[in-house]
C-alpha positions in Angstrom: 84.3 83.6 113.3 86.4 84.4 116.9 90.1 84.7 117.6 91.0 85.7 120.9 94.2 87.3 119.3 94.7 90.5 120.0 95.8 93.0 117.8 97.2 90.1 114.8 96.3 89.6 111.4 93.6 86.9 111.0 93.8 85.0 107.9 91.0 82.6 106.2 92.1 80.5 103.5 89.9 77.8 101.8 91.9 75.2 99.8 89.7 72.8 98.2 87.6 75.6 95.7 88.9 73.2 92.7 86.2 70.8 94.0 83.1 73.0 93.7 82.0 72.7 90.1 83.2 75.6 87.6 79.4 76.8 87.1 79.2 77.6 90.8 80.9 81.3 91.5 81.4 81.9 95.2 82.3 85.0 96.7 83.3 85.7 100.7 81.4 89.1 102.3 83.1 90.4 105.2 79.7 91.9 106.8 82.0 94.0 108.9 83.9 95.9 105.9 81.3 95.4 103.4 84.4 94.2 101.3 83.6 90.8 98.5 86.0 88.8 96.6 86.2 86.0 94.1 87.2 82.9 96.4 88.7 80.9 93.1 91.0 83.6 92.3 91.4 85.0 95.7 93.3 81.9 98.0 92.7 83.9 101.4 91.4 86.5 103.1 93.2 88.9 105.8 91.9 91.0 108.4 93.2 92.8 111.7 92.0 91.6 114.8 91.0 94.1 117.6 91.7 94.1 121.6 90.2 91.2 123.3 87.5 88.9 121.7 86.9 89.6 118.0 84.0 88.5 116.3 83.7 89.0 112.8 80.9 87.7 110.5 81.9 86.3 107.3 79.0 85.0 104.6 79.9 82.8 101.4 77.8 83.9 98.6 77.3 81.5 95.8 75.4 81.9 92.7 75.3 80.0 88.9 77.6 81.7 86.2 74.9 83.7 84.4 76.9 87.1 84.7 79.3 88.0 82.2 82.9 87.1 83.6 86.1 89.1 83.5 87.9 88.6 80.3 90.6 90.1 78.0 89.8 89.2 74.3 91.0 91.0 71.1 94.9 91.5 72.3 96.4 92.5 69.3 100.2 94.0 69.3 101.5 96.1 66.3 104.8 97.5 65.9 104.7 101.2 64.3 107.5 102.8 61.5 109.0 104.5 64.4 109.2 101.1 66.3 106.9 101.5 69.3 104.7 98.7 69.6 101.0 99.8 69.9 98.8 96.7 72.0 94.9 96.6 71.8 92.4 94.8 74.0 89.4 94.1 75.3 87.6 94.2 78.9 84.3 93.1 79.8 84.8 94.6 83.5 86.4 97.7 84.8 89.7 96.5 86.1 93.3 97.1 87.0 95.4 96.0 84.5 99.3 95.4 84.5 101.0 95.0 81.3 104.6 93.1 81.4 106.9 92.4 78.7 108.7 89.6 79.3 111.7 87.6 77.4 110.6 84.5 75.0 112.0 82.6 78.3 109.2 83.7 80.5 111.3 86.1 82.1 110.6 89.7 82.9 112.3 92.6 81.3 109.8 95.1 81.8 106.7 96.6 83.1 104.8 98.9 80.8 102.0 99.4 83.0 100.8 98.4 86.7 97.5 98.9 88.4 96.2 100.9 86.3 92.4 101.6 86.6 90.1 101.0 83.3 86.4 100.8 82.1 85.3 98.1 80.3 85.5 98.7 76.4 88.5 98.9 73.9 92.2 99.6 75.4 95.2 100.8 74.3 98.8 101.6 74.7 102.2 102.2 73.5 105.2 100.4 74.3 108.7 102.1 73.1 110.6 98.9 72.9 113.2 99.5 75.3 113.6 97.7 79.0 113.1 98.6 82.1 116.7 100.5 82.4 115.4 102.7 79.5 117.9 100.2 76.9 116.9 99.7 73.6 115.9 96.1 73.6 117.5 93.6 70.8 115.5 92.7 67.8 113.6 89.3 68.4 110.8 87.7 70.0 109.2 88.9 73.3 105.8 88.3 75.1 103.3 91.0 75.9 101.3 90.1 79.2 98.4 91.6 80.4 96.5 91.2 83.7 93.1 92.2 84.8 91.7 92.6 88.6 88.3 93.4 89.5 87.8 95.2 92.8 86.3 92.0 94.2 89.8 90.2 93.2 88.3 88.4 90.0 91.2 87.6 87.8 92.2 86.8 84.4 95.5 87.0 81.9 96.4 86.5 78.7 99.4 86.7 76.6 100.4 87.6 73.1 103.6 86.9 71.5 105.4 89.9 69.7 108.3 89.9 67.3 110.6 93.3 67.7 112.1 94.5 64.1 114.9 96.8 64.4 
């Protein structure tokens, strides 16, 4: 790739990755940064462009699924006596995970957790059942959400309904 740009952030974007069939994982290198990511989960890629000319050398990598993919499996959410809520899961990658509670309408009311770095294996944490202002929240039903990141920007989440007894 060239962009006589100078000094500008340069971004590739590739729109029609829904058409390459599902079995097919492609990843962009930059050859420059050594950096990879997922192209179906990652819609662009931005980079700073020098003085003058810039060249920089991009390669798609594409392979058949035959490596274990990122997943969450096992989310299991548990309220304790003293009313905490304790959640469980699973990763098959290391990740960063971001845990949100939200309203049953989708909406946000808090975040437990956010880029947090993990190993693949079992998972767990606490939630105290209040909002993000530190409020109590009301007896009822909520969603737990939890995201997962791979360095290489391979995504999943999944979500698990919870019902807070007060």
């Amino acid at each position: 790739m060239e962009t006589d740009v100078e000094d500008a952030d340069v971004v590739l974007r590739w729109e029609n990755i829904a058409q390459v069939p599902r079995q097919l994982n492609l990843r962009l290198l930059d050859t420059e940064t050594g950096r990879r990511l997922w192209m179906r989960t990652a819609p662009s890629y931005t980079f700073r462009s020098g003085k003058g000319v810039t060249r920089r050398q991009f390669v798609v990598e594409m392979d058949a699924d035959t490596h274990l993919p990122l997943r969450i499996t096992g989310l299991k959410a548990q309220q304790t006596r003293g009313g905490e809520i304790n959640l469980q899961f699973s990763l098959s990658k290391a990740s960063s995970t971001r845990v949100q509670v939200l309203a049953a309408n989708g909406k946000p009311v808090r975040e437990v957790e956010r880029a947090v770095s993990r190993n693949a294996g079992v998972q767990s944490l606490r939630w105290d059942g209040r909002d993000a202002s530190g409020v109590a929240l009301p007896a009822g039903a909520y969603l737990l959400e939890v995201t997962a990141v791979t360095d290489e920007l391979e995504q999943t989440r999944v979500v698990v309904p919870v019902v807070l007894k007060r």
